[in-house]
C-alpha positions in Angstrom: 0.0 0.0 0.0 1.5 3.0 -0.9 0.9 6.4 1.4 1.3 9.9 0.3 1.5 13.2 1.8 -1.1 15.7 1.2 -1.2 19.4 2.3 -4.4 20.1 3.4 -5.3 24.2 4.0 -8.3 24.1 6.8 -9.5 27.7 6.7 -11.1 27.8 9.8 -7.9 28.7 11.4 -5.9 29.0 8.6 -3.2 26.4 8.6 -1.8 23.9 6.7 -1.6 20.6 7.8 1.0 17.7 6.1 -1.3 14.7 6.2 0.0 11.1 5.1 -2.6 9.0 3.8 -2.9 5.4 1.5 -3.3 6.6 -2.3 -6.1 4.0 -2.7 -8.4 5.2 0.1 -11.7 6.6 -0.9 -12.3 10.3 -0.2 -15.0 9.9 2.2 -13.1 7.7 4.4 -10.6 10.3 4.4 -12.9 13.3 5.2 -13.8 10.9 8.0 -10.4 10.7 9.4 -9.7 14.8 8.4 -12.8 16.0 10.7 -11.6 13.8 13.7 -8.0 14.9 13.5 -9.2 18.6 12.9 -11.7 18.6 15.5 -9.0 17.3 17.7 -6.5 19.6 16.8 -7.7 22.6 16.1 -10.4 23.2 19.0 -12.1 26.5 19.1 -11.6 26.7 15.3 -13.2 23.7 13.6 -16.4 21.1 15.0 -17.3 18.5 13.1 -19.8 18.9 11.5 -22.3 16.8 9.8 -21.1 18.1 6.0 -17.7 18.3 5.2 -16.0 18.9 1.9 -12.4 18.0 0.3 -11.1 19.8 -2.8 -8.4 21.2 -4.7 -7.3 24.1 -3.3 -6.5 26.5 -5.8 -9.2 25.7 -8.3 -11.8 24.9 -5.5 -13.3 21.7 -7.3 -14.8 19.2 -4.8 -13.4 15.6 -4.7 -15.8 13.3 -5.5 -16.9 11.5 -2.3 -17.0 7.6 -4.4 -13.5 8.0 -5.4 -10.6 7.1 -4.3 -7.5 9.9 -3.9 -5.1 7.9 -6.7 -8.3 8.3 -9.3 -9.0 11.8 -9.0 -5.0 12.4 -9.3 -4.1 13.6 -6.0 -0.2 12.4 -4.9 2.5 13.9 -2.9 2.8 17.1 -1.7 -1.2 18.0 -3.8 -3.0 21.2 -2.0 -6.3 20.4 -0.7 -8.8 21.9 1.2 -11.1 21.3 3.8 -14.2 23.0 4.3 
C-alpha cells in the first residue's frame, strides 16, 4: 500500500496541515479521518460537523466522495482543502 503526503489548508484557522494518507483510500473515508484529527486539533476553530468537503485548493473543485485519492490524481505534496 502506498501512502502519500497531502497538504491540506483548513480555513477555519488557517493552517496547513501535512497529512500522510494510503493513495487508494476513498475520499469519504478520508474526510472521516480529516474531521476527527481537525476537531482534535484545532479546537475552538473547527467542529465536526455533519457536512464536510475536500477539494483542490487553488481551483476549489470538490473531490468526488466515491473515489478514491489515486483516481481523481491527488499524490505527494497536492494542495487540498477542507471545508
Amino acid at each position: 500500500m502506498n501512502k502519500i503526503i497531502i497538504q491540506v489548508y483548513l480555513p477555519a484557522n488557517r493552517t496547513t496541515y501535512d497529512v500522510r494518507v494510503p493513495e487508494n483510500m476513498y475520499v469519504y473515508d478520508v474526510v472521516r479521518v480529516l474531521a476527527e484529527l481537525f476537531s482534535e486539533s484545532a479546537k475552538g476553530f473547527y467542529y465536526k460537523g455533519d457536512v464536510n468537503i475536500l477539494c483542490f485548493r487553488e481551483s476549489g473543485k470538490s473531490l468526488l466522495q466515491n473515489c478514491t485519492l489515486k483516481e481523481l490524481g491527488v499524490s505527494n505534496r497536492t494542495q487540498l482543502m477542507f471545508v
